[in-house]
C-alpha positions in Angstrom: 107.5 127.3 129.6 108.0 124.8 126.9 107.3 122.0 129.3 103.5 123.6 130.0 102.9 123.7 126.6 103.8 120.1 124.9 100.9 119.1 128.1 98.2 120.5 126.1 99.7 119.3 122.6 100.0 115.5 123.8 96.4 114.9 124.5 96.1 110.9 125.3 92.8 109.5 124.6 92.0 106.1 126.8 89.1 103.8 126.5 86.1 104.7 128.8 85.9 102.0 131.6 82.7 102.5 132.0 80.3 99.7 130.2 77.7 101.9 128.8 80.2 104.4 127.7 81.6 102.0 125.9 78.5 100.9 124.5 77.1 104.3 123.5 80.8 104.6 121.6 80.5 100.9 119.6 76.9 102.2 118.8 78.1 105.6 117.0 80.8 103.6 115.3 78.7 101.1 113.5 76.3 103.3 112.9 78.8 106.0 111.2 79.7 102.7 109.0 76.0 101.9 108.1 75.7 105.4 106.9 79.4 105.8 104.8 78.3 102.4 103.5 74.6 103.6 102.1 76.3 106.8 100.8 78.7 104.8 98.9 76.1 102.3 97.7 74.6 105.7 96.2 77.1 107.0 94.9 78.1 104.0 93.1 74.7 103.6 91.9 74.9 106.7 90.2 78.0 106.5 88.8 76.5 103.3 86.9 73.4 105.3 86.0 75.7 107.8 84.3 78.0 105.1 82.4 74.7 103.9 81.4 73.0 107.2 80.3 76.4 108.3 78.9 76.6 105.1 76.5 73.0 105.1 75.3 73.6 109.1 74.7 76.6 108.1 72.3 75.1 105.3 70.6 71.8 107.3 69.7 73.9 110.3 68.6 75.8 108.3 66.4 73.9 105.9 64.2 75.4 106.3 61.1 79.1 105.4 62.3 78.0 102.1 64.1 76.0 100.8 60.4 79.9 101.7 58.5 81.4 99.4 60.9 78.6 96.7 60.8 78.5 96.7 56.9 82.7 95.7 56.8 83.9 98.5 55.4 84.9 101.7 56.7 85.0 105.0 54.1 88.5 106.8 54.1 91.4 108.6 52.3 95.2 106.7 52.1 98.5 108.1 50.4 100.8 105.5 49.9 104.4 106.8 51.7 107.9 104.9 49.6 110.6 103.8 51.8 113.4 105.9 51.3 115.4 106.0 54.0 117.9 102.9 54.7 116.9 103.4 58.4 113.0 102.7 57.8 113.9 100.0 55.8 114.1 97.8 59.0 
């Protein structure tokens, strides 16, 4: 009973001897590349259009920032924090 069994789980897939067969097969192949490859040329297309996009959308939404950093000086608050401890001392 086990033995009738693993004969349909061990399926063994040989090259077809027959020329056209295997030239219908090479044919499918390379055309499933062509298409992977133009679907991955679009999608990396459009994950540059968004960088893109995404950087122009920060730089117009930000002006005033981007002027602070050209001028050389950048507005903030500071506390000055005394070296107690021996430990920070190093």
């Amino acid at each position: 009973m086990f033995h009738s069994r693993s004969r349909f789980i061990h399926f063994d897939l040989r090259k077809p001897r027959h020329p056209l067969v295997k030239l219908g097969f090479g044919l499918v192949g390379v055309a499933l590349l062509s298409v992977l490859l133009v679907f991955g040329l679009f999608a990396g297309a459009a994950m540059l259009a968004a960088g893109v996009v995404w950087r122009l959308a920060v730089q117009l939404r930000a002006p005033q920032q981007q002027q602070a950093v050209r001028g050389g000086a950048i507005d903030g608050e500071f506390r000055v924090v005394r070296k107690s401890d021996p430990m920070l001392s190093r």
